[in-house]
C-alpha positions as CSV (number, residue, x, y, z in Angstrom):
1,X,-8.7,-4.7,37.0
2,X,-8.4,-4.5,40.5
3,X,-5.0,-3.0,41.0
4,X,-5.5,0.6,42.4
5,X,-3.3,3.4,41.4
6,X,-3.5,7.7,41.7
7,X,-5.4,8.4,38.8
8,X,-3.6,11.6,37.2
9,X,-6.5,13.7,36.6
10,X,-8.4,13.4,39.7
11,X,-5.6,12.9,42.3
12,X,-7.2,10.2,44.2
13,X,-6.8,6.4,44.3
14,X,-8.8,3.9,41.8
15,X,-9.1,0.7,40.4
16,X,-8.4,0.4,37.0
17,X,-12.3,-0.6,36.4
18,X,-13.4,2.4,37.9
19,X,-10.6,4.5,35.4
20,X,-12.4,3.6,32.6
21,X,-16.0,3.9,33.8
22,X,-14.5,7.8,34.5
23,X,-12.8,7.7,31.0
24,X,-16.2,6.7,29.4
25,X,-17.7,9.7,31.1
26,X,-14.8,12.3,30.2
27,X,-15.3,11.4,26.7
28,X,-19.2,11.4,26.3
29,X,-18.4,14.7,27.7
30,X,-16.3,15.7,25.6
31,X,-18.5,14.2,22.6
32,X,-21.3,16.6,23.7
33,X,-20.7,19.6,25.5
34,X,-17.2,20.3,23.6
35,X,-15.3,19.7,27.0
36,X,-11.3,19.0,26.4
37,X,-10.9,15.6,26.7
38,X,-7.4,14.1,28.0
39,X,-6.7,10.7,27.7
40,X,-5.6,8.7,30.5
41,X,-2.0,7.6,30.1
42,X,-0.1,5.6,33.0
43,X,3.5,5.1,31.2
């Protein structure tokens, strides 16, 4: 959970913790406003 890596979307370095906290967010978003929602894929 601590490993860092580029996250795809954003460009910028993370921990995997923080990936899913911005996942959560992306989706919620996508749940109610309609915004396209892509999943995070590393491999």
């Amino acid at each position: 959970m601590n490993d860092e890596f580029k996250h795809p979307t954003f460009g910028y370095r993370c921990h995997y913790r923080r990936a899913i906290e911005l996942q959560a967010r992306l989706l919620s978003r996508h749940l109610q406003e309609g915004v396209v929602y892509k999943p995070l894929t590393l491999r």
